[in-house]
N, C-alpha and C positions, 0 to 999 in steps of 0.2 A: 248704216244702210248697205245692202249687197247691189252691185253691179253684175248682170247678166248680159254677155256679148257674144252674139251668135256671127259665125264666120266663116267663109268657107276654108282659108287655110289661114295663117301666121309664117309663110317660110320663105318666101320667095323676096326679094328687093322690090322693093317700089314703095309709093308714099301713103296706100292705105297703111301698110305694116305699118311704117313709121308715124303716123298719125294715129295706131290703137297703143302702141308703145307709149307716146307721148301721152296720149289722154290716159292710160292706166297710171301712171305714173302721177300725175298730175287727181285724179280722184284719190289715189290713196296718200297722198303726200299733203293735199290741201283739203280736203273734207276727210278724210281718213274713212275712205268707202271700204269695204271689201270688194275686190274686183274679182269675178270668173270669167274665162273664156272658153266657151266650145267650139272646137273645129270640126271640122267634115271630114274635109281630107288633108289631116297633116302628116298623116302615117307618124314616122318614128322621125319626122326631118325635125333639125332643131329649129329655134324660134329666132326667124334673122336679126331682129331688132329688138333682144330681152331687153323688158323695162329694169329700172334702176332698183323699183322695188318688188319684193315677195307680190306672185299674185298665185292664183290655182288656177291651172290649162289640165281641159276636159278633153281628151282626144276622141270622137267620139267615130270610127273606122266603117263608112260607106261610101260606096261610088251613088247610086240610087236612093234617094229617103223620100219618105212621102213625110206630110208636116205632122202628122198622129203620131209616126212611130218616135219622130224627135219631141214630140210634145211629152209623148209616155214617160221617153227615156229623161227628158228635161225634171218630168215631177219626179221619178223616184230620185234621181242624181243632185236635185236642188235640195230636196228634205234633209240628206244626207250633212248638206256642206254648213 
């Protein structure tokens, strides 16, 4: 099964990061999910709290998105993975 997680960023300290880390971590480790995550705006900052294991990070680079053009870019980028 694939995990799809939408997010505005992954870089900053605080306990959502460490709560997506944790739960990635824990779906590919005990269900053995595939996990994605897409970002908004993470530009090129690294990820403060990389999980333990291999996941794929979507960086997907806007200030403004309406939910169509994320949906567009979500279908063609999901078929791919």
């Amino acid at each position: 099964m694939k995990i799809l997680y939408i997010v505005n960023h992954f870089k900053y300290h605080g306990g959502i990061e460490r709560m997506l880390s944790n739960k990635i971590d824990a779906w590919i480790e005990e269900c053995e999910y595939e996990v994605v995550v897409v970002t908004i705006n993470q530009n090129n900052a690294p990820v403060v709290y990389p999980p333990k294991n291999e996941f794929k990070l979507i960086k997907y680079r806007t200030i403004f998105i309406r939910i169509s053009q994320l949906y567009c870019f979500l279908k063609k980028t999901c078929m791919k993975i």
